[in-house]
N, C-alpha and C positions, 0 to 999 in steps of 0.2 A: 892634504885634503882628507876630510874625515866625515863623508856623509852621515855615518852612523857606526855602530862598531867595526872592527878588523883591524889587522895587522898594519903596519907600515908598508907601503910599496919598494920592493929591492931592485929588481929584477925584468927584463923584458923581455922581446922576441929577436930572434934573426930576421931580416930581411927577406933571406930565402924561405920563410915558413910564414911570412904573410898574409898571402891571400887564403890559405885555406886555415891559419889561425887565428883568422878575422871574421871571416865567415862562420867557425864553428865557435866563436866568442859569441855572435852574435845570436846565435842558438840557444847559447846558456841563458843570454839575457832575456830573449822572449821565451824561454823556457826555464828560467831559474834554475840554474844546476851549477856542480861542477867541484873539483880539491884534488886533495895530492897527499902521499903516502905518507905525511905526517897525520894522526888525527886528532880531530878538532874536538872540545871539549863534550862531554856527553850531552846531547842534543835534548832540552828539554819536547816536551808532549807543544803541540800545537793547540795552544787554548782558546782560540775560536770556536765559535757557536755554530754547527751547521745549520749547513742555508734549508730554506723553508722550502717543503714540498711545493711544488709546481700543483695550484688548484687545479680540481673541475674547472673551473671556470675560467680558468687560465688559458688551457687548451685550444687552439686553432677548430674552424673546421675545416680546414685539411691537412693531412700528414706534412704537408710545406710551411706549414702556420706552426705546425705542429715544432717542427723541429727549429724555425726559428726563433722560437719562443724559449725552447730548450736551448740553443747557442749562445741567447741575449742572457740568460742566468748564468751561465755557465763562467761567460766574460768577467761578468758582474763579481765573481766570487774571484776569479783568479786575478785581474785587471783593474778592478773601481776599489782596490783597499791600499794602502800603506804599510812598506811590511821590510826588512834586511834579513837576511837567508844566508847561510852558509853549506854546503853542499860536500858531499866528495863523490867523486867520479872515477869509479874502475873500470877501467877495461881489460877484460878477458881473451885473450886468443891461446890458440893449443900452445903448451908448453912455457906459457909466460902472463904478466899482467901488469900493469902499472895505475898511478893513481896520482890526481892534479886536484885541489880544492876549487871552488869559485865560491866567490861572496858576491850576493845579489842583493839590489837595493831598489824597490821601488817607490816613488812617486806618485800618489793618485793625482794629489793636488794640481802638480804638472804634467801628468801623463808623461813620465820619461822613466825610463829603466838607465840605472847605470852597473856594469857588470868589473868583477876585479878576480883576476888567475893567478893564483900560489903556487909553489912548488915547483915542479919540473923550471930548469934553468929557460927552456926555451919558450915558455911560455910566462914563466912567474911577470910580476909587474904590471900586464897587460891591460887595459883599460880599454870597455867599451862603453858609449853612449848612445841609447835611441832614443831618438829627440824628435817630432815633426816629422817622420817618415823620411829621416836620416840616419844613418847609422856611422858614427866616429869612434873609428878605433885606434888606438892610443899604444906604439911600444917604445917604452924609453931607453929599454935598452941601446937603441939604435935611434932615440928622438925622431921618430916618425909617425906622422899621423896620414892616417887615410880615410875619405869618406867612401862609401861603398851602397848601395839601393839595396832597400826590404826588398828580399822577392821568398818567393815562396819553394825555395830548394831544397835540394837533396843531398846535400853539400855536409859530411858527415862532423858531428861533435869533437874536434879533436880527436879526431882518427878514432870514435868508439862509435855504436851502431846506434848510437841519436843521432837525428839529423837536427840543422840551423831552424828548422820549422817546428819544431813542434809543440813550444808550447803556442804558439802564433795561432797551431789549431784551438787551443785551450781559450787563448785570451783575445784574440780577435777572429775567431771562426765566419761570425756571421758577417764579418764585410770581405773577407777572403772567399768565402767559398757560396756556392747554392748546394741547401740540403733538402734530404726529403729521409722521413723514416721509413727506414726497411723495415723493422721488424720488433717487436715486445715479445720479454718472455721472464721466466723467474727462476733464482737463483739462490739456495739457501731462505729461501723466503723474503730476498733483495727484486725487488721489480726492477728490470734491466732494459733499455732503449737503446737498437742499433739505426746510426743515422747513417747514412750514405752523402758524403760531402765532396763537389766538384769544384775543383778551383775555377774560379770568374775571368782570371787570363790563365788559358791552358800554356801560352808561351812562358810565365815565368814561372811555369812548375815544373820538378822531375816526376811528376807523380800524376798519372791518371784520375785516380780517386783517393780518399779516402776514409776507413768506415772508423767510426766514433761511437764504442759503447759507453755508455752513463749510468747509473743506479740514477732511477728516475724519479725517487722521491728526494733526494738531500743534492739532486745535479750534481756527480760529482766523477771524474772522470773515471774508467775501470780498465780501457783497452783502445790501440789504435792501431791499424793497420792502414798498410800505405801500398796502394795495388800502382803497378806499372800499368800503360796501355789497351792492355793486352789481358787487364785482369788479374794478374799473379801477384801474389803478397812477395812484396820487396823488403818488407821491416815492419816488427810489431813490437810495439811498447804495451808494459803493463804495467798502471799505478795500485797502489796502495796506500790506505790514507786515506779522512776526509776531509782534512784542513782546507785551505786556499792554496795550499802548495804541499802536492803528495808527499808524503812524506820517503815512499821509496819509490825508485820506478826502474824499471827494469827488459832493456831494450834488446830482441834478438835480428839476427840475420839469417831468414831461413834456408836453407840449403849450404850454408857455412857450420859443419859442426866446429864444436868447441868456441865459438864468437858467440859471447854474452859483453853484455855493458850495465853497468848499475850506478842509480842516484840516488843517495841515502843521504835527507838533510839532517843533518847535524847541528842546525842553529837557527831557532827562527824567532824574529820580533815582531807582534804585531803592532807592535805600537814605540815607532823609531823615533830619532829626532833628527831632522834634516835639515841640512845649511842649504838652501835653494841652489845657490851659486856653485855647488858640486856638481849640479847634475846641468852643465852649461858646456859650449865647446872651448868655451874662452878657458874654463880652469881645466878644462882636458890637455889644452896645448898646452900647458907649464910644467 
């Protein structure tokens, strides 16, 4: 199978690492990320055009128009193009670190993501596909396939402090969540939007809320935090980059010193060439 560039598939999962390297597969895919301690060749500059300022006239009157109007762009940039990505993915804990690649591949034409895991034996091989508000994950090492439901979790990246959701905030916010803006302010002389985003079923979230800064004139993500309950920031992502897919992003866990996580793309296409029938479940199960 060769959607678009990358390596040959070798390698899959264990059985016993399953479900939560299924689930954090699935993260990479609606979040494009992800590689392994081998690294990938020097990642050219992302040569897309940034997106158009959000007119005057664009604007809602009210901060709810407001920010959905901001969410529908936001999509638009990360979701409505065609694109293959390759990623490496460190995580940091005290005393130690490791690192997995992911090759990401999306489809506008067919709105489908298909996601591919290198490197570490127990994840390498691994295939995921979101199809239709399906998600099929694929590990040959053990020839097993499993379907699994989008939901909106907390379910962490391959054991790093991304969680499975978040670019899901990025590329389909506005049918996941209801927003309204908190608050404008400026930054190096970047005009900055914090949105306050609630998920539309609280039962399939771990997360109470959460707040979405933007650079408000090129829509392009800056910061995410993800409050429990109760209010308390559980995890906070910081991107970098104004492409269609940050170029670094950089996840903490507060009250865990020494746990950092980082996504540094390394490879990106904006203009791939796709065999349809890759991104299907029929050529997933083979």
């Amino acid at each position: 199978m060769k959607p678009a560039t990358g390596g040959a598939v070798r390698r899959g999962t264990r059985v016993s690492t399953a479900a939560r390297a299924a689930l954090a597969c699935v993260a990479a895919l609606l979040a494009m990320t992800v590689p392994d301690t081998t690294r990938a060749a020097t990642a050219p500059a992302q040569d897309v055009a940034p997106a158009t300022p959000l007119a005057a006239d664009e604007r809602g009157t009210s901060p709810d128009e407001d920010a959905a109007r901001l969410l529908e762009r936001l999509a638009a940039r990360t979701a409505d193009v065609s694109f293959a990505a390759a990623a490496d993915l460190t995580v940091r804990r005290p005393g130690h670190e490791r690192s997995v690649r992911v090759r990401v591949y999306r489809h506008a034409g067919l709105d489908r993501w298909l996601l591919r895991v290198d490197g570490r034996v127990r994840e390498s091989g691994t295939r995921v596909l979101l199809a239709d508000d399906r998600v099929l994950v694929r590990f040959p090492r053990v020839d097993t396939l499993l379907e699994l439901p989008v939901a909106l979790g907390g379910e962490r990246l391959l054991g790093s402090d991304f969680g499975v959701g978040d670019l899901a905030v990025l590329a389909d916010g506005g049918r996941r969540f209801t927003a309204r803006v908190l608050d404008r302010s400026e930054e190096d002389r970047t005009r900055l939007v914090r949105l306050e985003l609630v998920p539309r079923e609280s039962r399939s979230s771990l997360y109470g809320a959460v707040r979405l800064t933007l650079d408000e004139q090129l829509v392009t993500p800056r910061e995410l935090e993800f409050l429990d309950e109760l209010g308390a920031i559980v995890r906070r992502v910081l991107f970098h980059g104004d492409g269609p897919l940050p170029d670094r992003w950089t996840a903490t866990t507060p009250g865990r010193d020494g746990w950092e996580s980082t996504l540094e793309v390394t490879y990106f296409d904006p203009a791939p060439r796709f065999h349809d029938e890759a991104f299907t479940a029929e050529e997933l199960r083979r």
